[in-house]
N, CA, C and O atoms as CSV, one atom per row, in Angstrom:
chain,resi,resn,atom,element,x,y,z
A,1,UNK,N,N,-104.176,4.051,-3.715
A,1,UNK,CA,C,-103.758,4.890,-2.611
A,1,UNK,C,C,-102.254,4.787,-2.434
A,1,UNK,O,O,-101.685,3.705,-2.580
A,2,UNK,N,N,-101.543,6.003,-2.092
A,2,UNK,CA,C,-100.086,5.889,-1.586
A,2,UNK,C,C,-100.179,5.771,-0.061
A,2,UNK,O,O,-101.019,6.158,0.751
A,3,UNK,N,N,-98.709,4.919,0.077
A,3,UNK,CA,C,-98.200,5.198,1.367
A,3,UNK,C,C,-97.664,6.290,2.303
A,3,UNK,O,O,-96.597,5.888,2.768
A,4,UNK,N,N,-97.835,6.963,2.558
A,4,UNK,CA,C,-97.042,8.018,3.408
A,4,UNK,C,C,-96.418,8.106,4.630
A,4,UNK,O,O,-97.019,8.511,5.625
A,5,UNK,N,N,-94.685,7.593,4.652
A,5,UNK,CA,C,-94.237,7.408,5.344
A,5,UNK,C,C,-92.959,8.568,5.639
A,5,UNK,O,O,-92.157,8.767,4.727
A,6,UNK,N,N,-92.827,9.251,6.834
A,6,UNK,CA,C,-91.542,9.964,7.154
A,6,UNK,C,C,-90.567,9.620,7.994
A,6,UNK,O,O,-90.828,9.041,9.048
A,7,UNK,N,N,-89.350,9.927,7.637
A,7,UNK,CA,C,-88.485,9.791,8.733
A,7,UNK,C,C,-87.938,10.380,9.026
A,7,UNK,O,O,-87.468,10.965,8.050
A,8,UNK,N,N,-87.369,10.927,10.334
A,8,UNK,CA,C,-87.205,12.146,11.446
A,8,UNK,C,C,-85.825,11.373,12.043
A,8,UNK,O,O,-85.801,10.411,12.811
A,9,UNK,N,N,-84.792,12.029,11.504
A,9,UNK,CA,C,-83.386,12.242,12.201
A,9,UNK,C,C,-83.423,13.260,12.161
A,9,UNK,O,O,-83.588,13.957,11.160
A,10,UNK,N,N,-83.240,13.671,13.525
A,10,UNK,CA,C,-82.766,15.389,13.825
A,10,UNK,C,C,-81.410,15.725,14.144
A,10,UNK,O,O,-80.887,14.926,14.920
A,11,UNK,N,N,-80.713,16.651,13.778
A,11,UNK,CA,C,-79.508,17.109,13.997
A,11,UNK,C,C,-79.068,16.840,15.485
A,11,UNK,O,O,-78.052,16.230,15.820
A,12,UNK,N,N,-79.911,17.343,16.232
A,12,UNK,CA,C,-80.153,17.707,18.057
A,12,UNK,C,C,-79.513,16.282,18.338
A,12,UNK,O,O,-78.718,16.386,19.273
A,13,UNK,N,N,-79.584,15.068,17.878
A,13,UNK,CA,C,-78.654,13.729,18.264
A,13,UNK,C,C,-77.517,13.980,18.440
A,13,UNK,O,O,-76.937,13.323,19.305
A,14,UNK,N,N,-76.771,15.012,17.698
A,14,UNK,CA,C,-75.513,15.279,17.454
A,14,UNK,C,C,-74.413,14.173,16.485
A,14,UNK,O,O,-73.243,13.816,16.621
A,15,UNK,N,N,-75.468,13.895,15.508
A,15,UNK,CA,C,-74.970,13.204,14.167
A,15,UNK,C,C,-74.454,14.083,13.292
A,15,UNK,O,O,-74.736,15.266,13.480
A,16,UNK,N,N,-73.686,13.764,12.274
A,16,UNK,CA,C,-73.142,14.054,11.254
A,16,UNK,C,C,-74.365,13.963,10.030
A,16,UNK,O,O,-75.484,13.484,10.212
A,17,UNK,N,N,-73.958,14.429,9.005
A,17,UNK,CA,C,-75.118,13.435,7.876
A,17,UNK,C,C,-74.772,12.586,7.078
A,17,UNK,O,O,-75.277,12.733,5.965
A,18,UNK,N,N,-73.906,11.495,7.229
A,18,UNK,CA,C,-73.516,10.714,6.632
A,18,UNK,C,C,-74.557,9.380,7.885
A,18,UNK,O,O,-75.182,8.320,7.862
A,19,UNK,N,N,-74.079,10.494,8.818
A,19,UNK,CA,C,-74.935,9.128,10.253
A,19,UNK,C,C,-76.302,9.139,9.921
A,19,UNK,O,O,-76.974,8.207,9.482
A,20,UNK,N,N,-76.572,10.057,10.124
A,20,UNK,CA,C,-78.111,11.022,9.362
A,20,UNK,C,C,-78.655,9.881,8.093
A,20,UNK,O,O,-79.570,9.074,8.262
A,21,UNK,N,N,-78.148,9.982,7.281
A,21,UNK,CA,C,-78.127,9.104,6.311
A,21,UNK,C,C,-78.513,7.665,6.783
A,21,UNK,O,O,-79.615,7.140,6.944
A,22,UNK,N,N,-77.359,7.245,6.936
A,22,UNK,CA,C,-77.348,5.762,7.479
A,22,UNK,C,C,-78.502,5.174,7.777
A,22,UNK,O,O,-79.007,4.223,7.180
A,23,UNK,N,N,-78.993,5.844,8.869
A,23,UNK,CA,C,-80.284,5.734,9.841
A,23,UNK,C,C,-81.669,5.818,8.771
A,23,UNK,O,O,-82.714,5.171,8.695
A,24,UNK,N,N,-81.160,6.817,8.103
A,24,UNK,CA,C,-82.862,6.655,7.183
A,24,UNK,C,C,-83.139,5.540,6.176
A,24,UNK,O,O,-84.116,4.868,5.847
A,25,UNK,N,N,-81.909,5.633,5.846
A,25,UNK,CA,C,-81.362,4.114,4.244
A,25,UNK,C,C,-81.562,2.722,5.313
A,25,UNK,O,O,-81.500,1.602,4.806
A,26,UNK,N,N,-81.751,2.840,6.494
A,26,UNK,CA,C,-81.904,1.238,7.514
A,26,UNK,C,C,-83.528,1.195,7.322
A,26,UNK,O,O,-84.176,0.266,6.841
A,27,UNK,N,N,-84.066,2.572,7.877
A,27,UNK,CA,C,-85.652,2.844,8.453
A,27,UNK,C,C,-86.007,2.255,6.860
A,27,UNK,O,O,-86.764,1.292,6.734
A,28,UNK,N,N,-85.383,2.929,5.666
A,28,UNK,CA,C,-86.120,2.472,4.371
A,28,UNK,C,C,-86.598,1.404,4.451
A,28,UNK,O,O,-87.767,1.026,4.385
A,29,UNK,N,N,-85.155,0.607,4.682
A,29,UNK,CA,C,-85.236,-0.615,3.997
A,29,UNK,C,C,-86.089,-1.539,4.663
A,29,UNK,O,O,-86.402,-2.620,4.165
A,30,UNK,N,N,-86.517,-1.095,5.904
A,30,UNK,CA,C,-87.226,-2.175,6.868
A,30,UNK,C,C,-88.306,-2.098,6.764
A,30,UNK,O,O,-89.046,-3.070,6.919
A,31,UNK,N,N,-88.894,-0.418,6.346
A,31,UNK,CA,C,-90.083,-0.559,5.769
A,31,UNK,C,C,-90.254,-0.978,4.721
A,31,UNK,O,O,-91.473,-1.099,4.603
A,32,UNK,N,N,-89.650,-1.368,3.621
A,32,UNK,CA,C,-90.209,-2.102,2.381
A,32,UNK,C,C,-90.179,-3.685,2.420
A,32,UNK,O,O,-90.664,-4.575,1.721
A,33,UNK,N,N,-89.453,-3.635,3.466
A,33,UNK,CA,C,-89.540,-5.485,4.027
A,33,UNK,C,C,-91.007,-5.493,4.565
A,33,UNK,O,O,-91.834,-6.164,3.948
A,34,UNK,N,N,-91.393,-4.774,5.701
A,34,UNK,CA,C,-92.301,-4.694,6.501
A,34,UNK,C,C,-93.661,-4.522,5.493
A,34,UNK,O,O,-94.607,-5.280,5.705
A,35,UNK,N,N,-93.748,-3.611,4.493
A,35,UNK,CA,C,-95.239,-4.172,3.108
A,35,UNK,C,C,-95.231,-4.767,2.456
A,35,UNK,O,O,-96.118,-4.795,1.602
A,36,UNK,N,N,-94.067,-5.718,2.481
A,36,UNK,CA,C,-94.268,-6.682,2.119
A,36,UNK,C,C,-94.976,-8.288,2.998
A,36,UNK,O,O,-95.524,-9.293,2.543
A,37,UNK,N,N,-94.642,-7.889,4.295
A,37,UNK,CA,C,-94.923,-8.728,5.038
A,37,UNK,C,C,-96.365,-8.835,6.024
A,37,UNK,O,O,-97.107,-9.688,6.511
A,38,UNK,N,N,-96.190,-7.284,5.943
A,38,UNK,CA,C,-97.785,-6.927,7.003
A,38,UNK,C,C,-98.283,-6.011,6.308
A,38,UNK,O,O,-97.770,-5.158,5.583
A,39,UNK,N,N,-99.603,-6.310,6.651
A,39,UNK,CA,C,-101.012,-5.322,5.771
A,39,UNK,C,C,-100.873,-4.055,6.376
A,39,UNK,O,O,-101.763,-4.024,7.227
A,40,UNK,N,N,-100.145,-2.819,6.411
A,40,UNK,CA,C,-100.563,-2.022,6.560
A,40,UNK,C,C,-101.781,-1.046,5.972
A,40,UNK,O,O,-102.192,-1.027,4.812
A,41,UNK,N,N,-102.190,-0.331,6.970
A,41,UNK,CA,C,-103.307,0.765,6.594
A,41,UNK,C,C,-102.773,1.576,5.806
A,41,UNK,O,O,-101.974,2.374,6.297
A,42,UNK,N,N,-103.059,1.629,4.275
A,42,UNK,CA,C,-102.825,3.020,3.705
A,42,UNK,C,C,-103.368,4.346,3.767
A,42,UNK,O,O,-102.696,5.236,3.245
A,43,UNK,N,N,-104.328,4.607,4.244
A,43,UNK,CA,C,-105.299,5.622,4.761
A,43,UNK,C,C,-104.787,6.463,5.941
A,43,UNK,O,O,-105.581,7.146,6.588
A,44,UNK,N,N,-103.134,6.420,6.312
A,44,UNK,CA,C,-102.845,7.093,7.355
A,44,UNK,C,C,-101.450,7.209,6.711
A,44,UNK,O,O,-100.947,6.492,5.845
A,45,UNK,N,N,-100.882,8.424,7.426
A,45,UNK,CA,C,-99.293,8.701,7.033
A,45,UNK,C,C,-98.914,8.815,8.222
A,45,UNK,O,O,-99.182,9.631,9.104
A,46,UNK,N,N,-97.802,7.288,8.142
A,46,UNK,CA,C,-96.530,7.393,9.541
A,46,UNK,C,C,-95.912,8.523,9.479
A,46,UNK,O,O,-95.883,9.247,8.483
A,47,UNK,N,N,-95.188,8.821,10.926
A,47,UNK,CA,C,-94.093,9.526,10.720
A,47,UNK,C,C,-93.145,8.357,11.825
A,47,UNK,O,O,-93.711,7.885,12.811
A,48,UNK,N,N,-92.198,8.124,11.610
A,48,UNK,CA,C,-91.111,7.899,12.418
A,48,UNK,C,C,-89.867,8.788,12.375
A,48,UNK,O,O,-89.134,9.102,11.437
A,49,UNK,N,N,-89.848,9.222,14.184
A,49,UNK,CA,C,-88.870,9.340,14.507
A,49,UNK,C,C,-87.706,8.756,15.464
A,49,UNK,O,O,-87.843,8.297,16.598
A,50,UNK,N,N,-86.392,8.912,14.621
A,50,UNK,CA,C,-85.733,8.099,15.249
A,50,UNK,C,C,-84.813,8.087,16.518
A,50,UNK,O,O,-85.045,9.097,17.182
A,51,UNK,N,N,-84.220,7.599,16.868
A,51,UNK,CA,C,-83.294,8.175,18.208
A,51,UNK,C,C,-81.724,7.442,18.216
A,51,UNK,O,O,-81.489,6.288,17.858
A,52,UNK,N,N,-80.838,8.331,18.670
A,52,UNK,CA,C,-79.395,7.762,18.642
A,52,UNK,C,C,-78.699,6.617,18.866
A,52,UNK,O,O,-77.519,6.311,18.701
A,53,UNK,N,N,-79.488,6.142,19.203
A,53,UNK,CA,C,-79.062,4.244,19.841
A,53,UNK,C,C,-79.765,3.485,18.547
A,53,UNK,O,O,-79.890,2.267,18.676
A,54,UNK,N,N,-80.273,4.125,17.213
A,54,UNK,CA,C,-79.996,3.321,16.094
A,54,UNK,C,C,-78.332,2.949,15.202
A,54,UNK,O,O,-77.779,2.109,14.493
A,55,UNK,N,N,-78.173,3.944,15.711
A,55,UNK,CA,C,-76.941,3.855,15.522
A,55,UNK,C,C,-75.947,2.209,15.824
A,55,UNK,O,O,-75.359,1.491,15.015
A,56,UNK,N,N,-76.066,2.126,16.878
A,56,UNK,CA,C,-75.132,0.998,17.934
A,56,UNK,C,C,-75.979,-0.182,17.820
A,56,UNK,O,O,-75.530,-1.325,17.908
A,57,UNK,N,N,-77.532,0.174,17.571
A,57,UNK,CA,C,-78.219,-1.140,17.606
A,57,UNK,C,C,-78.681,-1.985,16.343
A,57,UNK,O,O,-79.048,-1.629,15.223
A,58,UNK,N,N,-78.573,-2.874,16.762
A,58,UNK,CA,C,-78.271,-3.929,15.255
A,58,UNK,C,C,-79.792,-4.313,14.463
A,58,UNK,O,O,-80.902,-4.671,14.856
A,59,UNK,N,N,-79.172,-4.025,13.155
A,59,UNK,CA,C,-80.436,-4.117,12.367
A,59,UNK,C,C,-81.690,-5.003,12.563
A,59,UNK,O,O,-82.836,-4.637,12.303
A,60,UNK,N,N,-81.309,-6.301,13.087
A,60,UNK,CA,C,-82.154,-7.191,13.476
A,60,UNK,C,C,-83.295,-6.687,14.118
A,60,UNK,O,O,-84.430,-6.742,13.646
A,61,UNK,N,N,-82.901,-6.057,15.497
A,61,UNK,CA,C,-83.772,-5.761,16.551
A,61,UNK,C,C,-84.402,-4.359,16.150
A,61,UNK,O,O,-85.509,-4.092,16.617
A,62,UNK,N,N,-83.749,-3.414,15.285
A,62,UNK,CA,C,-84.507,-2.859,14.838
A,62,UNK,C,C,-85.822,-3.440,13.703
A,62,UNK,O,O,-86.835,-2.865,13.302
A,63,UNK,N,N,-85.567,-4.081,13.574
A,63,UNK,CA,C,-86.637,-4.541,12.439
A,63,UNK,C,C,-87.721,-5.173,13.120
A,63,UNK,O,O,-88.916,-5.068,12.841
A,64,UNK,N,N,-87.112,-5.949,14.193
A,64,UNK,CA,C,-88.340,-6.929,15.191
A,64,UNK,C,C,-89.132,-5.604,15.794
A,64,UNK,O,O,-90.343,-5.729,15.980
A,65,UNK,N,N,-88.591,-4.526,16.062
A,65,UNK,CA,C,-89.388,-3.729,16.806
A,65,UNK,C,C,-90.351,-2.927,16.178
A,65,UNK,O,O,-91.411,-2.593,16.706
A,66,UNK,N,N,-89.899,-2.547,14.792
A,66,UNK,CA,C,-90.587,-1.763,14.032
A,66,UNK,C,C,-91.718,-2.517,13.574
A,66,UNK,O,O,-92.785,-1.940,13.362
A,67,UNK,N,N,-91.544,-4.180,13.341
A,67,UNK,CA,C,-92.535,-5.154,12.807
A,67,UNK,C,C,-93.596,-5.262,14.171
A,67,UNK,O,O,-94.787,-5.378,13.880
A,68,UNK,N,N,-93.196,-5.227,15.818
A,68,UNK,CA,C,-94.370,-5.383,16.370
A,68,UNK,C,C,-95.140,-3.841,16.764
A,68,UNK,O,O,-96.205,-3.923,17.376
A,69,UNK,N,N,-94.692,-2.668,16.471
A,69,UNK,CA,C,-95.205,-1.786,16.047
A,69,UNK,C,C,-96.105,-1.895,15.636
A,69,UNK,O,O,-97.139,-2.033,16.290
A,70,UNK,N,N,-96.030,-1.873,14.385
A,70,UNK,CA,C,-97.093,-2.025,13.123
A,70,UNK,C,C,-97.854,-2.672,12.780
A,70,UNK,O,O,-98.623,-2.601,11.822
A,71,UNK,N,N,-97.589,-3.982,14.189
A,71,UNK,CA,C,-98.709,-4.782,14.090
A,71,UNK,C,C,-99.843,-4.620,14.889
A,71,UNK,O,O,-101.020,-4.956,14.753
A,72,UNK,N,N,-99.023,-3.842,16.027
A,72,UNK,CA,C,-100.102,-3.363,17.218
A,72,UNK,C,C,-101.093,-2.298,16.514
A,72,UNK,O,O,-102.268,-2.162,16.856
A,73,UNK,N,N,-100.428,-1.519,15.429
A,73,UNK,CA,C,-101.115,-0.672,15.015
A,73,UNK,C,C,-102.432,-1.479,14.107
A,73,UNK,O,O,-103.561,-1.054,14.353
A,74,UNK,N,N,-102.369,-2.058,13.585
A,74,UNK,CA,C,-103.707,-2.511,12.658
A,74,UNK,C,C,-104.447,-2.582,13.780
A,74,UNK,O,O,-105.634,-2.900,13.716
């Protein structure tokens, strides 16, 4: 089975796409930390979308948040 995961930066933030960018190359990377670490369900396709205060907020806490996410979800 594949994973099916999206990620949703919308213009409407009033980003550039280099910011645009940024934000999805972070979301990547935290999800490939994150199957490695927690069992996700493959039988469902995330979507995440993101919001402008990824920007300013530091990778860390994005990652703690996305990890108790996904745990609530199992």
């Amino acid at each position: 089975k594949n994973l099916n995961i999206s990620f949703i930066v919308k213009k409407k933030l009033g980003l550039n796409a280099p910011q645009r960018n940024f934000i999805k190359r972070r979301l990547r990377n935290i999800m490939t930390d994150a199957l490695k670490h927690i069992n996700i369900n493959l039988n469902y396709s995330y979507l995440l979308i993101s919001k402008n205060s990824l920007l300013q907020t530091e990778y860390k806490v994005i990652k703690e948040t996305i990890f108790k996410d996904f745990e609530r979800i199992k």
